[in-house]
C-alpha positions, 0 to 999 in steps of 0.5 A: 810810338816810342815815347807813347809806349814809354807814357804808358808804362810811366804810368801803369797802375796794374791791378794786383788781383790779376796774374801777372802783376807785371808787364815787360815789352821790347821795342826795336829802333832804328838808331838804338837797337832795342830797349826793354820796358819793365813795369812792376807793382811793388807788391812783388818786387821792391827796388832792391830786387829790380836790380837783383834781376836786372844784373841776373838778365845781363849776366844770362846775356853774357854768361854762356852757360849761366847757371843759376844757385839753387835757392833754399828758401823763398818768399814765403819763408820771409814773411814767416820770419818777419811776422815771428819778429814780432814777438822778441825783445828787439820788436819790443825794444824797437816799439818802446824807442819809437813809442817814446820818440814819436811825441817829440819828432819833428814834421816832415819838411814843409817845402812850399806846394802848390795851391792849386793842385792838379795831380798827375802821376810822377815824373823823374828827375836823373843825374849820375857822378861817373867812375872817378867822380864817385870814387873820390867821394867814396874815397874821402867818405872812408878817410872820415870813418862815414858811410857813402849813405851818410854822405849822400843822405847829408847832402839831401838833407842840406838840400831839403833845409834850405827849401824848409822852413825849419831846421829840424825834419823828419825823413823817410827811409827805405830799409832792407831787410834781408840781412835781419834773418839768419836764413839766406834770401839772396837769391830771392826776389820780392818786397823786402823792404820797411820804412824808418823814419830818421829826424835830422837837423841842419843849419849848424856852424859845422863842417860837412863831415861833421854834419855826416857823423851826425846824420851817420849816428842818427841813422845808425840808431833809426836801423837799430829800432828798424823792427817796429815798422815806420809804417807803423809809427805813422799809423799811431801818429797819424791816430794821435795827431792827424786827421789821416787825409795827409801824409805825415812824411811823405819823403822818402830817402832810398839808397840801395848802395852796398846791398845790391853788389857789382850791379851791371846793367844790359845797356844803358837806363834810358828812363825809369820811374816809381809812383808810391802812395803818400810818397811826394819826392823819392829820391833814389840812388844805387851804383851800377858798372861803378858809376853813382846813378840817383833819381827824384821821383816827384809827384806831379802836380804837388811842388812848384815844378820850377822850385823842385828843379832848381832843388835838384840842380842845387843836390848836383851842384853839391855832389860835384864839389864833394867830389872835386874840392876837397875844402868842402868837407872840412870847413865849417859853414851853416850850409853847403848849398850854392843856390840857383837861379839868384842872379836876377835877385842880386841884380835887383839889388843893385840900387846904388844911386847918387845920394842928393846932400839934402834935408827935408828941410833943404828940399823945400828951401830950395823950391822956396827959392825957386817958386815964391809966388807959386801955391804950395798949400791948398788948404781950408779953401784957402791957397798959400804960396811958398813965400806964405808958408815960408814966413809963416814957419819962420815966425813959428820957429822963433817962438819954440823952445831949443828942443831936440824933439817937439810933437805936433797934434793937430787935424789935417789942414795948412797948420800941419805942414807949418808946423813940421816946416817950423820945428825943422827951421828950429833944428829940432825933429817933429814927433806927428800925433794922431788927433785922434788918439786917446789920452793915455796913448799920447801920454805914453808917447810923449812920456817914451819920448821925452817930450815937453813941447806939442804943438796944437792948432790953439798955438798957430796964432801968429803972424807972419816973420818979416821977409828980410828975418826970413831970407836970412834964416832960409840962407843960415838954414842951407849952410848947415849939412845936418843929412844924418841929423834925426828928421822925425820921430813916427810912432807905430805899434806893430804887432804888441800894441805898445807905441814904439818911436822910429827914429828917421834921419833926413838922410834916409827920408830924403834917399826915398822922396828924391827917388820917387820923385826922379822915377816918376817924374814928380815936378812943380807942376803936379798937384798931390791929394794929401789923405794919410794921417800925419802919423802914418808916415805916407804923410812924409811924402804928401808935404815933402814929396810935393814941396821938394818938387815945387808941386802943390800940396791939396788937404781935405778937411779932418772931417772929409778926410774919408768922403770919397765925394770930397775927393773927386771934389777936390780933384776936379778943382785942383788939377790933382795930378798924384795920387797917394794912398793905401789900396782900401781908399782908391777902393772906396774911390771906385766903388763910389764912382761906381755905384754914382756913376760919376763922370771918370773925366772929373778925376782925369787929371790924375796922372800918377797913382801910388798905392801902399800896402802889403796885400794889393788885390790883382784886379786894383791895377787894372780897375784904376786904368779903366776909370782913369786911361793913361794912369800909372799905377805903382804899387808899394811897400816897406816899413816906417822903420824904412824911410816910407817905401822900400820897394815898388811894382808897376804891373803890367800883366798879372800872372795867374799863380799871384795872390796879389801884386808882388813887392817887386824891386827894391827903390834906390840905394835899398835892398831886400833879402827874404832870410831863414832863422840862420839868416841865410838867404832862401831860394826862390818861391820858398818864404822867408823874413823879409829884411830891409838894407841900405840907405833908408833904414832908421836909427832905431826905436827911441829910448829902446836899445834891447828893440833896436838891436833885435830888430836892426842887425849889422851883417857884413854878407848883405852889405851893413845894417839891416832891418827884420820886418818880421813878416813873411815873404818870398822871391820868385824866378824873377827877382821880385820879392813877394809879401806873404804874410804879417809876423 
């Protein structure tokens, strides 16, 4: 009964035509004795007022003989007052500052909300700070010549920026306006109020009460022009700039605090709650029987209800260390919120593993050592042994010059893998080149480079080194502990289209096979289908992945690199076993298999299916497992600045709310952190940059130090150096980072 009635007022909508606009009931119960259900339309009573009658109802209940003062003016003479405003210099005033600000006021904070809207009234989030509590806040608020407004509307703000994208927002403030008059309304109840709008900016290296004075000195300006109606400016910006469907700052900050004074309550607040239109989040706050009692009323079905009660904890989190450290106030930091609910995020990414002390080159040496006779190429319908490719690059690397950077351009195929197998033996770093590429952006790349050597199919014309020359120059090989020592040099363009060099050391490509490898159990006895282009670095673990694990590399021909039948071909005939590929190509492989109605045993070796990609469609997953039973499916992502992959993600379930297959977790000894534009951390389900650290990150770009050292920081707080991907991405409750979207 109780909590029935309790809903219906929450959300009563009284029709303000019909008298009375206004519903007051009285519940009895058995454990606390009565409570008093108020539901008011705002039309006739703003917040201030409530609480004017409320303090009246509990001194009639304790005042024997109350009596009332007589009033001297009503509503009535109110309205008469506020509409003759209109017609003085502050009007004009007023309307001249907002008329000339308005053009250069920031938007309303762009919290993330929901895509899938489902409105359902508001609901309340409450909190209080006791008597001493909020005396101490009160207190080191007077010490520093600051408002307790102030302090509590800095507070949300420092809230309000970590869940924004920008620094800079505009806010909406209720303002009371009964002390602009010179007649007396203090014995009147009624709508008094106006809006304002106050723009404020966090994320500065500043003390709290630094930022307070700010906000103070903005707020003090805001109230000045308080006579051109905020409802007004949003109406004109709203002509201006918006199509008038959205609300434009819906917002609200209301605090009652030093208006309505000595408030005192009849018993204690069970509930309340206040539905605005194009009002989002109302927070408000007023002091009664000397505690701090504030509100969030938010409407539902808007935010994300998890993100708006984690902003919530955060705003209380803040309170209690305003009133109980008093370092806080002083110290100067770009912000004073302690984020929750991160732990699973930190725990993630703790990644540190064993580092093996190998090179690319070491990797496929020792499996040399191991497997001799067994196959390492398919290739050209050809099979070759680790001893053939063994020998092959032996007598390759005698013939090429003393180095340190040497290109390779030439189609798929056995050629490909003895030449970077050559340029290794030779201590040199291999520079891989799209065959494919036009001239003039092979010339940019070797002129950026600096390269004199590339390697063609035209210069593989070469036997094979004699196996005592080989033996010696595999052992002299192993000697040298080159890890930090640059392995290869990938060419990307990114997003200006200008070819630039990631630089990767062995020790970063290394880091990232090794854990592949170890993870998902890759061994001597798996067969890997080679698709990507030696320039995309996926390559990198098609030949190395496969040769450190004694495993079988299988390369289609340049001209059937994209024939999905070439593909169940060379899967039947190998025993593939791993698959590595973006999504679009396993995409292409269903929808051939599809549409032919091929056999799925044909391809049912396959064990293992890594997908690389930003944006993986939630039905991949479960379509692969369907076609192939048994199959893991890994989904991955990074950045070639990265060493190949930086994250993975093997889904199980797919959640309702994803718009794809989230990043996940980071790989071993790797780290990810989605940053603001002061690179603070951001909560979670809010989007940030997302940032790369640890053990797989590039030297940088070649020749490049102005793009290095924009793109690759040193930042001791995530643990070194790393990596801004540029592109967006965000956390969820998890721990999972979540790709957004491309820079």
């Amino acid at each position: 009964m109780l909590t029935r009635l309790s809903g219906q007022k929450w959300k009563q909508v009284l029709d303000v035509y019909q008298w009375p606009i206004f519903d007051i009931r009285v519940t009895k119960t058995a454990k606390m004795g009565y409570i008093l259900h108020f539901s008011f339309d705002n039309v006739i009573l703003d917040g201030f007022s409530i609480l004017s009658l409320l303090n009246e109802i509990e001194m009639r209940y304790q005042t024997e003989n109350f009596d009332p003062k007589i009033q001297n003016n009503f509503f009535r003479d109110y309205v008469c007052a506020y509409e003759a405003i209109h017609s003085t210099k502050q009007y004009m005033a007023s309307k001249s500052y907002w008329e000339n600000k308005m053009h250069e006021m920031p938007s309303a904070p762009a919290l993330p909300t929901l895509k899938k809207r489902k409105y359902g009234g508001f609901y309340r989030l409450q909190g209080m700070l006791e008597f001493t509590q909020w005396e101490k806040v009160k207190q080191k608020a007077q010490e520093n010549a600051i408002t307790p407004s102030a302090v509590l509307l800095t507070a949300f703000s420092e809230v309000l920026y970590r869940w924004n994208r920008y620094r800079e927002f505009t806010l909406n403030l209720t303002v009371h306006n009964k002390e602009v008059f010179e007649a007396s309304f203090e014995q009147v109840i009624g709508d008094f109020t106006s809006l304002s709008l106050l723009t404020v900016a966090m994320g500065k290296q500043s003390s709290f009460c630094e930022k307070c004075r700010e906000v103070q000195e903005s707020l003090s300006v805001a109230l000045e022009n308080r006579y051109y109606d905020g409802i007004d400016v949003q109406r004109e910006l709203a002509r201006k700039y918006s199509n008038g469907k959205q609300a434009l700052f819906p917002i609200v900050f209301t605090s009652m605090l030093g208006v309505v004074e000595d408030v005192k309550l009849l018993g204690e607040r069970v509930y309340g709650m206040t539905q605005t239109p194009n009002v989002w989040l109302d927070h408000q706050m007023w002091e009664v029987n000397g505690e701090f009692l504030y509100n969030w009323d938010i409407l539902e079905g808007m935010y994300k209800k998890e993100m708006i009660e984690e902003m919530f904890e955060a705003y209380q989190i803040l309170l209690l260390k305003l009133a109980e450290d008093e370092q806080i106030w002083n110290e100067p930091r770009k912000s004073f919120v302690e984020l929750p609910n991160i732990k699973k995020r930190y725990s993630c990414n703790q990644t540190k593993e064993y580092k093996k002390e190998d090179t690319l080159l070491s990797m496929f040496l020792h499996s040399y050592q191991k497997n001799k006779y067994e196959v390492a190429v398919v290739a050209d319908g050809k099979s070759y042994t680790y001893e053939e490719c063994m020998r092959l690059a032996a007598e390759l690397a005698k013939r090429l010059p003393e180095e340190p950077l040497i290109a390779v351009k030439m189609e798929k195929g056995i050629w490909q893998v003895i030449a970077v197998l050559a340029i290794l033996l030779k201590g040199s770093a291999y520079v891989p080149i799209d065959s494919k590429n036009p001239k003039e952006r092979v010339q940019r790349i070797l002129q950026n480079a600096g390269i004199k050597t590339i390697l063609t199919e035209e210069d593989m014309i070469c036997g094979k080194a004699d196996i005592r020359d080989t033996e010696r120059l595999v052992e002299k090989a192993l000697e040298k502990k080159e890890r930090n020592k640059l392995a290869y040099v990938i060419y990307t363009s990114g997003s200006t289209g200008e070819p630039k060099g990631v630089m990767v050391t062995h020790a970063a490509a290394v880091n990232t096979i090794w854990d592949i490898n170890d993870k998902f159990g890759v061994s001597n006895s798996d067969h890997g289908l080679a698709l990507p282009n030696l320039a995309f670095d996926l390559s990198v673990y098609d030949i190395f992945g496969m040769l450190a694990a004694g495993g079988t590399i299988v390369m289609p021909r340049e001209e059937k690199v994209r024939d999905p039948e070439e593909w169940v071909r060379l899967v039947e005939e190998n025993k593939v076993t791993v698959w590595n590929s973006v999504p679009q190509f396993m995409e292409m492989l269903l929808l051939y298999m599809e549409i032919n109605k091929v056999e799925p045993k044909r391809i049912s070796s396959i064990r293992l299916v890594l997908l690389s990609g930003d944006k993986i469609e939630n039905h991949l997953p479960e379509r692969i497992r369907n076609m192939i039973p048994g199959v893991r499916v890994i989904c991955m992502g990074g950045a070639t600045e990265a060493a190949i992959w930086s994250n993975y993600y093997e889904p199980a379930v797919i959640e309702e709310d994803w718009n794809s297959i989230p990043y996940g977790y980071p790989l071993a000894n790797q780290q990810y952190f989605v940053l603001n534009q002061e690179f603070l951390e951001c909560p979670n389900y809010v989007d940030g940059e997302l940032c790369i650290g640890g053990a797989g990150l590039a030297l940088g770009y070649i020749n490049d130090e102005e793009m290095t050292n924009s793109k690759f920081m040193t930042m001791d707080e995530y643990g070194g150096r790393i990596y801004r991907t540029g592109d967006r991405g965000k956390y969820d409750k998890d721990g999972n980072s979540v790709f957004r979207k491309r820079r």
